[in-house]
C-alpha positions in Angstrom: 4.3 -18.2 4.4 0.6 -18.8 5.6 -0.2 -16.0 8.6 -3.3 -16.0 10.5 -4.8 -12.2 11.4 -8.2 -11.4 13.0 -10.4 -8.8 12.0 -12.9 -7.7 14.4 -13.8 -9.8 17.6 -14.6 -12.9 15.8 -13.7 -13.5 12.6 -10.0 -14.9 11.8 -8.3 -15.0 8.1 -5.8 -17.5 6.9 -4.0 -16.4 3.8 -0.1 -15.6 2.1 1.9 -12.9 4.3 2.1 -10.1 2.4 3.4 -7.0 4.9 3.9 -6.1 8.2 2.3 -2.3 9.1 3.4 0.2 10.6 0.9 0.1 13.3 1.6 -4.1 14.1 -1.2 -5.0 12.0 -0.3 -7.5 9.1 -1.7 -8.0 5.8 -2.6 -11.0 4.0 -4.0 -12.3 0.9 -6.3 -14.4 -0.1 -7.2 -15.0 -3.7 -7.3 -11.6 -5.1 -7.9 -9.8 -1.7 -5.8 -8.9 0.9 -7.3 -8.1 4.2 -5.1 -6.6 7.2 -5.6 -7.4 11.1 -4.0 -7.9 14.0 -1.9 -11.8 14.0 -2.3 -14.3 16.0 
């Protein structure tokens, strides 16, 4: 499933769910990276 997180004030990643964290943050991956921020 493609989630959408945003990291900082401005910048927004699309990627593959990968885990929901403890503190409501999400990650997501994206190629070989998986960056974690808050969804939208």
């Amino acid at each position: 499933m493609i989630r959408t997180i945003t990291i900082g004030a401005f910048i927004s990643v699309q990627g593959d769910y990968v885990q929901a964290l403890p503190n409501g943050m999400i990650a997501v991956k994206v190629g070989q990276t998986i960056y974690e921020g808050r969804p939208v």
